[in-house]
N, CA, C and O atoms as a MOPAC input file, in Angstrom:
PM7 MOZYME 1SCF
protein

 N    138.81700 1   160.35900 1    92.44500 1
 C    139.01700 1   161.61700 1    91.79500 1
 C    140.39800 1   161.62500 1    91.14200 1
 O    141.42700 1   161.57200 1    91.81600 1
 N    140.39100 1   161.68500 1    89.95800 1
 C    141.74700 1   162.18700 1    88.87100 1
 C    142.09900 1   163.77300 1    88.92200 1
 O    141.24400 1   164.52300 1    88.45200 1
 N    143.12400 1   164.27100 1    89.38100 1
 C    143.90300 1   165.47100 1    88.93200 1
 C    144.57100 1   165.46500 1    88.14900 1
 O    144.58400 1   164.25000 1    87.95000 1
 N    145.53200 1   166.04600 1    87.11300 1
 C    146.56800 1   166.49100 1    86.60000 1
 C    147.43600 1   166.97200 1    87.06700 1
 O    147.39600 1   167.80300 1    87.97400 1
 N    148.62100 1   166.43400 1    86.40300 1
 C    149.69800 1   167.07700 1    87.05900 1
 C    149.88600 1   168.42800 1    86.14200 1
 O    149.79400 1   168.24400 1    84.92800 1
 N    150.10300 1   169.57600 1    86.53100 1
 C    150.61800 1   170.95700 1    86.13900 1
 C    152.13700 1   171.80400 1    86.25600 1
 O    152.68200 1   172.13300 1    87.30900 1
 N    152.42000 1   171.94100 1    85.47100 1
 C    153.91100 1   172.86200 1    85.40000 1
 C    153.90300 1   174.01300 1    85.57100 1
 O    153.34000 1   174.78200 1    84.79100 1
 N    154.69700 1   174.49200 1    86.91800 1
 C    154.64700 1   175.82600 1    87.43300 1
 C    155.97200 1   176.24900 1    87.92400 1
 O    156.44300 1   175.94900 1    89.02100 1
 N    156.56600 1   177.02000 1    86.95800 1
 C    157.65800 1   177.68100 1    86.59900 1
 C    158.63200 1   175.92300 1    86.65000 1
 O    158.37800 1   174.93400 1    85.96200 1
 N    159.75600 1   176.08200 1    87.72800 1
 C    160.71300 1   174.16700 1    87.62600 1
 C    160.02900 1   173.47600 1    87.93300 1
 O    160.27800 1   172.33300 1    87.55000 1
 N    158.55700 1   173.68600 1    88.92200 1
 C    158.55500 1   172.81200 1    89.43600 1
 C    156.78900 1   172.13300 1    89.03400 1
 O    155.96600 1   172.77100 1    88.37800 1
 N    156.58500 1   170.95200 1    89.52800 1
 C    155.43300 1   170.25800 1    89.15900 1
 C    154.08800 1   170.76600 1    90.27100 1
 O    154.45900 1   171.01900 1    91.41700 1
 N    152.64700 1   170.91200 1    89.99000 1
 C    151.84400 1   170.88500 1    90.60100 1
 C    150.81500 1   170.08100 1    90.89700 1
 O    150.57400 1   169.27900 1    89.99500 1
 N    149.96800 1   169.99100 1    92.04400 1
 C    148.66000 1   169.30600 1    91.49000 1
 C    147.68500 1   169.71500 1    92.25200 1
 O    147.77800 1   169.48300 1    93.45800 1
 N    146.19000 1   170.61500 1    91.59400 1
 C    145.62600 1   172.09600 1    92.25800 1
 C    144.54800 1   171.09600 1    93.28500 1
 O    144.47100 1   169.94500 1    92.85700 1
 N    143.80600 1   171.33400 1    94.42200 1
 C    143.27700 1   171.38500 1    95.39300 1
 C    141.76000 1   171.62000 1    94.70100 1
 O    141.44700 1   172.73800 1    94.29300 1
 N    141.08000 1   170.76900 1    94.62900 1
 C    138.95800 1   170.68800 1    94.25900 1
 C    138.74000 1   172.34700 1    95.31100 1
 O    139.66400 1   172.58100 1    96.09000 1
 N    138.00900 1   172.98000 1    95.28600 1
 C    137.67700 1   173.92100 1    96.19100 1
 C    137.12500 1   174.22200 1    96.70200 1
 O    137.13300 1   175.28800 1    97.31600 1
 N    135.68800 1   172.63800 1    96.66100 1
 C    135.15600 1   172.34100 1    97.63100 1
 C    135.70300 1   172.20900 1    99.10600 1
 O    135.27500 1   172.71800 1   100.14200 1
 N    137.16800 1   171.06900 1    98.80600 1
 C    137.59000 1   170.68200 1    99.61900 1
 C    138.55700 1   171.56500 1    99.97300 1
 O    138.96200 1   171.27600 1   101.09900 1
 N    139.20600 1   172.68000 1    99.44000 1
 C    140.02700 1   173.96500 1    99.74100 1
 C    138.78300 1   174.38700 1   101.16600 1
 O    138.99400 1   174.53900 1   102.36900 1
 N    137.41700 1   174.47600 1   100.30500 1
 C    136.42100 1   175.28100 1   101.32400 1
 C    136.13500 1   174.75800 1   102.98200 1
 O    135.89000 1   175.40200 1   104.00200 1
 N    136.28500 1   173.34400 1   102.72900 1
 C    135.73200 1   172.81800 1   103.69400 1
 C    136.71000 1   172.49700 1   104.58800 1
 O    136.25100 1   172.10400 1   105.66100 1
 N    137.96800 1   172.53000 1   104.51300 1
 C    139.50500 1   172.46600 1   105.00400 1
 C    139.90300 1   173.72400 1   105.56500 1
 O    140.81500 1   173.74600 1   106.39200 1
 N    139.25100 1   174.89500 1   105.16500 1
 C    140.07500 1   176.03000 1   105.05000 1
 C    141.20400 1   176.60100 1   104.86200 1
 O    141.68100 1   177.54800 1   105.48800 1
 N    141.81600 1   175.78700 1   103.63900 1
 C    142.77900 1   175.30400 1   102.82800 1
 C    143.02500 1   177.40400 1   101.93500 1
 O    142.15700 1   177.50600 1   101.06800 1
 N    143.43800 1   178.04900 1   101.97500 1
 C    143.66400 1   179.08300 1   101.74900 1
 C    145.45600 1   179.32700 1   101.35400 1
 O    146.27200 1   178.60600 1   101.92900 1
 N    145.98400 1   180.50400 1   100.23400 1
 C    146.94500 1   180.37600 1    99.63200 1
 C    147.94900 1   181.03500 1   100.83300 1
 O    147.86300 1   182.14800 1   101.35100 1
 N    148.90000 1   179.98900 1   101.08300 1
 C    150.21900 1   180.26200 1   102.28600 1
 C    149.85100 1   179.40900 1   102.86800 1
 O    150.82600 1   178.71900 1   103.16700 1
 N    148.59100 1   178.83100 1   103.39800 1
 C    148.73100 1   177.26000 1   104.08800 1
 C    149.70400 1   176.82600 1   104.20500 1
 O    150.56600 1   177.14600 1   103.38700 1
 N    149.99000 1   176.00500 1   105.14700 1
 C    151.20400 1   175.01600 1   105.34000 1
 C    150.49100 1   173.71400 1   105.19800 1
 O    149.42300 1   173.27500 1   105.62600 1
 N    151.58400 1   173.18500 1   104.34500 1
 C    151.34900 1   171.70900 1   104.07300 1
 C    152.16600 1   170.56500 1   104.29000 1
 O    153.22000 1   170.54000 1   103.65400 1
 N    151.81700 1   169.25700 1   105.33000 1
 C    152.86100 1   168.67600 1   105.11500 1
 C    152.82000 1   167.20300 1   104.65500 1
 O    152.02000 1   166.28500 1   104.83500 1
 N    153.75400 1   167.30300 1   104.12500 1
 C    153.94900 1   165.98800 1   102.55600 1
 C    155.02800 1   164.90600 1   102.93300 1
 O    156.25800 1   164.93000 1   102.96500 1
 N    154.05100 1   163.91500 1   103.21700 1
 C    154.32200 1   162.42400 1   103.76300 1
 C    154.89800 1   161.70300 1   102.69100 1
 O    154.23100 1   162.19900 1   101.78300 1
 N    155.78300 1   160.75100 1   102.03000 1
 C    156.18900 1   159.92200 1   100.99800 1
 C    156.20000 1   158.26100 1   101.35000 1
 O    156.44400 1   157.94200 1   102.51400 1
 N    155.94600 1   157.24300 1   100.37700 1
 C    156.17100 1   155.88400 1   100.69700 1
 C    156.89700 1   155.98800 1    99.11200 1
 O    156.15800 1   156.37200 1    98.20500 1
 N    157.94700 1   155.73800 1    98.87300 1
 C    158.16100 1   155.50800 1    97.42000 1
 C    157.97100 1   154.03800 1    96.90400 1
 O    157.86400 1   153.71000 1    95.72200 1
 N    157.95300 1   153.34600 1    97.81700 1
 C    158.02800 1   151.90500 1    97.59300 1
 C    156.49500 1   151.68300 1    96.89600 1
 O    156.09400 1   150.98900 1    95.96100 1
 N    155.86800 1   152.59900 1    97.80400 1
 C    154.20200 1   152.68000 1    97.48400 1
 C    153.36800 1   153.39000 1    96.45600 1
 O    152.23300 1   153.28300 1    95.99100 1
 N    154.65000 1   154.33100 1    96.26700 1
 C    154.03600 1   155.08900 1    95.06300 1
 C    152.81800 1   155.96400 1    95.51600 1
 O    151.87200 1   156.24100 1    94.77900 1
 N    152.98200 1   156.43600 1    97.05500 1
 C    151.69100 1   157.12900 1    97.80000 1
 C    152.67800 1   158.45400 1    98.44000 1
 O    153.82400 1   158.43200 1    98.89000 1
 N    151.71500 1   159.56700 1    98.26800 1
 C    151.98000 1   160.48300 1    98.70400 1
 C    151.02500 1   161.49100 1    99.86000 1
 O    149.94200 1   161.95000 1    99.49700 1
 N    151.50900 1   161.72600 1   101.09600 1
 C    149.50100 1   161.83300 1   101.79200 1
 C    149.78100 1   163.54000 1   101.91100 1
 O    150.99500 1   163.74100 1   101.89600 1
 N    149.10400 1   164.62700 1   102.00800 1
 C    149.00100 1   165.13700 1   102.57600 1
 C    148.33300 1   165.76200 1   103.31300 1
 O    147.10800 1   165.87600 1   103.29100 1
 N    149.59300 1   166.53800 1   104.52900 1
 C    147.99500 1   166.70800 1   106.17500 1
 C    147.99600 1   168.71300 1   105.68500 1
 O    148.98300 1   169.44700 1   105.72700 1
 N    147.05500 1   168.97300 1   105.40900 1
 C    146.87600 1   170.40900 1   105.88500 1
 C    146.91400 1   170.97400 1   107.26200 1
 O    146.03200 1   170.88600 1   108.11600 1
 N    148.23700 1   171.65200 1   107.36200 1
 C    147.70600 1   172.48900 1   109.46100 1
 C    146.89400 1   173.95700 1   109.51700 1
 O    146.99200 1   175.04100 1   108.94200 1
 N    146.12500 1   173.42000 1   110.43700 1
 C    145.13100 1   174.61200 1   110.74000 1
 C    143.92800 1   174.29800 1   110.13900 1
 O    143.09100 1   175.18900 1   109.99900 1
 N    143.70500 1   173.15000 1   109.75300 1
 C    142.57500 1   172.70200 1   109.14800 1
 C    141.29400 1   172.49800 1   110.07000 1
 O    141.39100 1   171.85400 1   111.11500 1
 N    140.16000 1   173.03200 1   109.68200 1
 C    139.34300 1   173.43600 1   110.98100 1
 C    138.48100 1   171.62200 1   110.87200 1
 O    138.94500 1   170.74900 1   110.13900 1
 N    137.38300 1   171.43500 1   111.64100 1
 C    137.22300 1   169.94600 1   112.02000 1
 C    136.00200 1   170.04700 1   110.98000 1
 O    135.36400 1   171.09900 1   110.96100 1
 N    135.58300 1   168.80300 1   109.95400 1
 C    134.87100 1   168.81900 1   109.50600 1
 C    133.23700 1   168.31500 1   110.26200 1
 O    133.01400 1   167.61600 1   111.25000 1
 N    132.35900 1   168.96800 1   109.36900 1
 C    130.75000 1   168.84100 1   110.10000 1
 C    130.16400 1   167.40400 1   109.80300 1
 O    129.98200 1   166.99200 1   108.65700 1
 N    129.89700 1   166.71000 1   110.90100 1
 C    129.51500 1   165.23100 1   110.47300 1
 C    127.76000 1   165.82400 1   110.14500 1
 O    127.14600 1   164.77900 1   110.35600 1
 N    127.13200 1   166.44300 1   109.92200 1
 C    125.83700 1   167.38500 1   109.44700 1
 C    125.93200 1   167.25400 1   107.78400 1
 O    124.99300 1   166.81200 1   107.12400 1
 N    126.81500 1   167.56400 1   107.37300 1
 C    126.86500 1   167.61900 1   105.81500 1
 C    126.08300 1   168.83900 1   105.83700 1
 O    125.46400 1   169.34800 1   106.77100 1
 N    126.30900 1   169.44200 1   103.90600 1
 C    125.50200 1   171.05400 1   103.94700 1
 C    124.37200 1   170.85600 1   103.72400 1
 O    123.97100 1   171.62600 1   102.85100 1
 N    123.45600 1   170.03900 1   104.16400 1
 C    122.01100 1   169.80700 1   103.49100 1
 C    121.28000 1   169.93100 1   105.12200 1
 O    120.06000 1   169.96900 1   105.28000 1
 N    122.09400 1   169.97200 1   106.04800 1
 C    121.59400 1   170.23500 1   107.51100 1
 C    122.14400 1   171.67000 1   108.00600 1
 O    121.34700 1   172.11900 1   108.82900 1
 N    122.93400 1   172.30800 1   107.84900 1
 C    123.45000 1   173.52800 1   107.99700 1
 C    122.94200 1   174.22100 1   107.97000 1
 O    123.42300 1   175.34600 1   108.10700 1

């Protein structure tokens, strides 16, 4: 999956699919925390409070 990067007010963004907002329970004030490798050019991040995902998928739900 490709995002864009976005400009929001100084600083840079990059918005959240909302599937995966949905299925995270990824909601606006979340806390997020943002891992760096620069060497790697990788950036991870963990959402907290993120509820456990359904090994069911939505086609069994």
């Amino acid at each position: 999956m490709e995002q864009k990067v976005l400009k929001t007010g100084n600083s840079l963004a990059v918005t959240i699919p909302s599937q995966f907002a949905k299925i995270m329970g990824v909601k606006p004030g979340s806390l997020v925390r943002i891992k760096t490798d620069l060497r790697k050019g990788v950036l991870t991040c963990t959402f907290s409070g993120s509820g456990q995902l359904s090994l069911l998928g939505d086609k069994q739900k």
